[in-house]
Residue frames relative to the residue before (quaternion, step in Angstrom):
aa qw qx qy qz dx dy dz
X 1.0000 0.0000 0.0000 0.0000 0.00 0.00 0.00
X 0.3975 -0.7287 0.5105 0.2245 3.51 -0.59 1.17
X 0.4451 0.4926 -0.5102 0.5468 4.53 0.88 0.65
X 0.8163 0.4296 -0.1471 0.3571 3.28 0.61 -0.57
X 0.4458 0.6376 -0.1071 0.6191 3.07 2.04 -0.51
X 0.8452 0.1455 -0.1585 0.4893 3.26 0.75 -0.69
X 0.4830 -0.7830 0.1464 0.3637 3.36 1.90 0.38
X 0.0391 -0.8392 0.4556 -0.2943 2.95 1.54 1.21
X 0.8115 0.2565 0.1344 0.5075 3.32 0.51 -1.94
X 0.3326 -0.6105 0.6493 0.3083 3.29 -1.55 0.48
X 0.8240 -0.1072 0.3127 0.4602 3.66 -2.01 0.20
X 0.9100 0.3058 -0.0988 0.2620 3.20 -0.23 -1.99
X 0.3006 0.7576 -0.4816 0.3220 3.65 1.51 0.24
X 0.6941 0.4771 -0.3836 0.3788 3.50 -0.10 -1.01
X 0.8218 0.3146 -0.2037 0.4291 3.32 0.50 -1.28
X 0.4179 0.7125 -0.3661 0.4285 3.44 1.20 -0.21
X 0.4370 0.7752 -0.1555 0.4289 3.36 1.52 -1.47
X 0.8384 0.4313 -0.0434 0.3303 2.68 -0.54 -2.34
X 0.6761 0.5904 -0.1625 0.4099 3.19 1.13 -1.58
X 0.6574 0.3918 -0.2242 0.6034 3.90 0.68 -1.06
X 0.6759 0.3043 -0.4830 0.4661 4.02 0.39 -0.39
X 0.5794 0.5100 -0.5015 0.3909 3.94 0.44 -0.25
X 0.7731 0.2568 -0.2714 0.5125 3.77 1.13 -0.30
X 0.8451 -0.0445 -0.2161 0.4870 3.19 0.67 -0.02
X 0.3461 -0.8475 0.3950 0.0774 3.41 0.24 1.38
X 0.4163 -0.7719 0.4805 0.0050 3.56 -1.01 0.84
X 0.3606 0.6269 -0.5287 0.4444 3.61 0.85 0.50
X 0.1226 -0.6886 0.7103 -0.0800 3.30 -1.75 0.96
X 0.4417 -0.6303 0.6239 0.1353 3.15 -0.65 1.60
X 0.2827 0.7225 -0.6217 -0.1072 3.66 -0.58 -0.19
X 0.8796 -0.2328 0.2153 0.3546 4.16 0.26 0.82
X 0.8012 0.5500 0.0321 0.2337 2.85 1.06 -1.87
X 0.5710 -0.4274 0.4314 0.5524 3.36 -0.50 -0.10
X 0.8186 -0.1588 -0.0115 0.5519 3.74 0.07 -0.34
X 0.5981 -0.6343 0.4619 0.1631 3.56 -1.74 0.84
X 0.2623 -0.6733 0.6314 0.2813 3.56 -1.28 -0.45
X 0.2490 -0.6741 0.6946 0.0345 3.44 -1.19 0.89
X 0.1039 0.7277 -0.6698 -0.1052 3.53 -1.08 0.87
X 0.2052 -0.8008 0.5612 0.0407 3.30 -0.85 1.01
X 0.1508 0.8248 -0.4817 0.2548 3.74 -0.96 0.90
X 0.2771 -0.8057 0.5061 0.1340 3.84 -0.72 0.96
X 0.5905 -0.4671 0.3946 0.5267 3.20 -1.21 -0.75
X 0.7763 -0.5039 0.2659 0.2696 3.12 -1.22 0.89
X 0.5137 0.6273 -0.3512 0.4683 3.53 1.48 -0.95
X 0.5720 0.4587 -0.3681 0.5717 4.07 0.74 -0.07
X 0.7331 0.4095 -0.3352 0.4272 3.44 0.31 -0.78
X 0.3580 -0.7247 0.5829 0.0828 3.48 -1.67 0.82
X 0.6207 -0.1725 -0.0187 0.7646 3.28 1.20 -0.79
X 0.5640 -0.5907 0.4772 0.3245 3.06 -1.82 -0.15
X 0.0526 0.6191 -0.7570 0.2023 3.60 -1.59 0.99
X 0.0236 0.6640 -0.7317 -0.1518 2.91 -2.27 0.47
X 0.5453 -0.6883 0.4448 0.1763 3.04 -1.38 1.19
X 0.0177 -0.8199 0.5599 0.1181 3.87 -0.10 0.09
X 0.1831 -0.8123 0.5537 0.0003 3.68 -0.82 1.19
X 0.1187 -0.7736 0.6199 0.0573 3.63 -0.03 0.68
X 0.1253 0.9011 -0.3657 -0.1964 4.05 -0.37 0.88
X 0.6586 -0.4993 0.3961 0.4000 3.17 -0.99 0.46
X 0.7442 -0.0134 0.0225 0.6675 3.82 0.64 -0.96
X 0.3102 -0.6133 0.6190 0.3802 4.06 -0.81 1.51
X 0.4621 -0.4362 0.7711 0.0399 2.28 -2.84 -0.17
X 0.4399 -0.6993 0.5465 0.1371 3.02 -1.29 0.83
X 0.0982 0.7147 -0.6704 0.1736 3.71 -0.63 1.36
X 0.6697 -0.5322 0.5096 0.0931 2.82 -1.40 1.39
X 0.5913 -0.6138 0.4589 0.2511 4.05 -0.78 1.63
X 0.1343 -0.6816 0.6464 0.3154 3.31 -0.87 0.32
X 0.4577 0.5401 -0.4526 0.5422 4.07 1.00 -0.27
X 0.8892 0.1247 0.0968 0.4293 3.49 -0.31 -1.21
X 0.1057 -0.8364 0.5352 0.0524 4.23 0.66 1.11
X 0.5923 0.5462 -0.4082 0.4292 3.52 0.70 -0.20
X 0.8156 0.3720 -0.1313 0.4233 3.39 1.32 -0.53
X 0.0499 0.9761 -0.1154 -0.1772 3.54 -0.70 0.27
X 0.4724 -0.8158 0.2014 0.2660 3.25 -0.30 0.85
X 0.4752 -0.6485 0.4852 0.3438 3.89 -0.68 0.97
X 0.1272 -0.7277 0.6733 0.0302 4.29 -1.00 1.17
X 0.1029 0.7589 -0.6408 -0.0540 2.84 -1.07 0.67
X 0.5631 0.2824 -0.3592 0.6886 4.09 1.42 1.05
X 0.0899 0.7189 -0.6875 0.0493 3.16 -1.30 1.06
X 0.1853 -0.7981 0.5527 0.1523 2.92 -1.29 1.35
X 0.2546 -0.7795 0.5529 0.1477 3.79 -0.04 1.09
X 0.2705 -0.7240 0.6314 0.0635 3.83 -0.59 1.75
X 0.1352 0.6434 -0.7529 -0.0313 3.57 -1.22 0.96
X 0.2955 0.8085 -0.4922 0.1291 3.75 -0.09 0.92
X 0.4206 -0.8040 0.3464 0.2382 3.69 -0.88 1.12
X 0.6351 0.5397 -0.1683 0.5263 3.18 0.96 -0.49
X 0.3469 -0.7204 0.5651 0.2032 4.10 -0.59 1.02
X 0.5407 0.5506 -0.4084 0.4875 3.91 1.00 -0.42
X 0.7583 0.4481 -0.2669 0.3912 3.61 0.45 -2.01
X 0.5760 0.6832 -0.2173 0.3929 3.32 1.61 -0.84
X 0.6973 0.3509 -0.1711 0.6012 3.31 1.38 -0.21
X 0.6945 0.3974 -0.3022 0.5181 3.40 0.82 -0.17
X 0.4864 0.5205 -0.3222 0.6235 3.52 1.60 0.33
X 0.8896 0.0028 -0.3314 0.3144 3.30 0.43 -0.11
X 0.0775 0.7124 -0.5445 0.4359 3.08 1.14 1.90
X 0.8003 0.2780 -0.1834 0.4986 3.03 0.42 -1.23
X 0.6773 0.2065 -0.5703 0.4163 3.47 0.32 0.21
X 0.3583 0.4954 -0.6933 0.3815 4.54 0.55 0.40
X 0.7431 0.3832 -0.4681 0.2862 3.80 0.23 -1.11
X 0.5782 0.6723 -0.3019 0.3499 3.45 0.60 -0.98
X 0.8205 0.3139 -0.1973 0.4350 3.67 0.73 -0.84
X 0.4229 0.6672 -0.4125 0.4537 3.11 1.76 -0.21
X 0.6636 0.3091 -0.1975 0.6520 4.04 1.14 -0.39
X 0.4773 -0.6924 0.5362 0.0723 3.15 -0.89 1.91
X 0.6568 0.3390 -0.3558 0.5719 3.57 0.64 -0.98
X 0.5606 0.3892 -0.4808 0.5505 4.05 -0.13 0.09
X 0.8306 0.3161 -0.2726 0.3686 3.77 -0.19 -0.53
X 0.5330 0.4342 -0.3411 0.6411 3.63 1.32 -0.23
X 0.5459 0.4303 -0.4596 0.5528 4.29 0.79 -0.28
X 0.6925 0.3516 -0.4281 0.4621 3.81 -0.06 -0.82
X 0.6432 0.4679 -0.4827 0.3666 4.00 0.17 -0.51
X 0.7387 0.4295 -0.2491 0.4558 3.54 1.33 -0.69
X 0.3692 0.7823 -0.3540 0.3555 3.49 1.72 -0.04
X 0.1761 -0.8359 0.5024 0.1334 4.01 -0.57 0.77
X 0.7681 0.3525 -0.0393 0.5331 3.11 0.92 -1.81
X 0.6431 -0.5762 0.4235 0.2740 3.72 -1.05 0.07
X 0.4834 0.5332 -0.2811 0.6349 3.55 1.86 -0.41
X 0.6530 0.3379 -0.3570 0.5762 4.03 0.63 -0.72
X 0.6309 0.5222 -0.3934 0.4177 4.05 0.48 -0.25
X 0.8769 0.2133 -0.1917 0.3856 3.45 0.96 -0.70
X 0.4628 0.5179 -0.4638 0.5500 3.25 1.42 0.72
X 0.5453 0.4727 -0.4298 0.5427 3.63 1.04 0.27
X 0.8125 0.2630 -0.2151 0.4737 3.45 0.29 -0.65
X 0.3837 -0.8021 0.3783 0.2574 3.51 1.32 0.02
C-alpha cells in the first residue's frame, strides 16, 4: 500500500481499515450514477496524516453507511489516514461539503496533480 510506503501508516493500517468498514461501512449513496466511499481507522494506525483519493476506472461495491444491509456501487474513494480524532472530523466535513456540489466532485475525478485536489476541496 503506497500510505505505508511512504510512511504515512503503520503495518496495521490496511487491516485496521478493512476491519471498521465491515462494522461501520463507508459508502455514500449520493443520487448519482456512482457513489463515494470514505474509508479510515483510528488514528493509532496512522503515522502522519494524508488522504489518498482514488478516482476508478470500473466502481466497487461498498456496503451503505445509511443502510449496511445494502449496497452501494463507488466509483471515488477518499482513503482517511489522519492522526488526530478532532482533524479526523474536520476532514471529513470538508470532504461532506465538497461532494454535496456535483461540479466539485466531477472536478476531482478530472483532478491529476495534488494542487488541482486541493483547490477543489479548498
Amino acid at each position: 500500500m503506497r500510505l505505508y510506503a511512504l510512511g504515512y501508516v503503520k503495518e496495521s493500517y490496511a487491516d485496521a481499515v478493512v476491519e471498521r468498514e465491515q462494522i461501520l461501512p463507508t459508502g455514500l449513496p449520493l443520487g448519482r450514477e456512482d457513489s463515494i466511499a470514505i474509508p479510515h481507522t483510528d488514528p493509532k494506525h496512522v503515522l502522519r496524516s494524508g488522504v489518498a483519493l482514488a478516482t476508478l476506472t470500473a466502481p466497487i461495491m461498498f456496503a451503505n453507511m445509511e443502510e449496511p444491509d445494502e449496497v452501494v456501487s463507488v466509483g471515488t474513494v477518499f482513503l482517511l489516514a489522519i492522526d488526530d480524532k478532532d482533524k479526523q472530523i474536520s476532514t471529513l466535513q470538508q470532504i461532506m461539503e465538497t461532494i454535496q456540489n456535483p461540479a466539485a466532485l466531477d472536478s476531482l475525478k478530472q483532478a491529476r496533480t495534488f494542487d488541482d485536489i486541493r483547490t477543489i476541496i479548498g
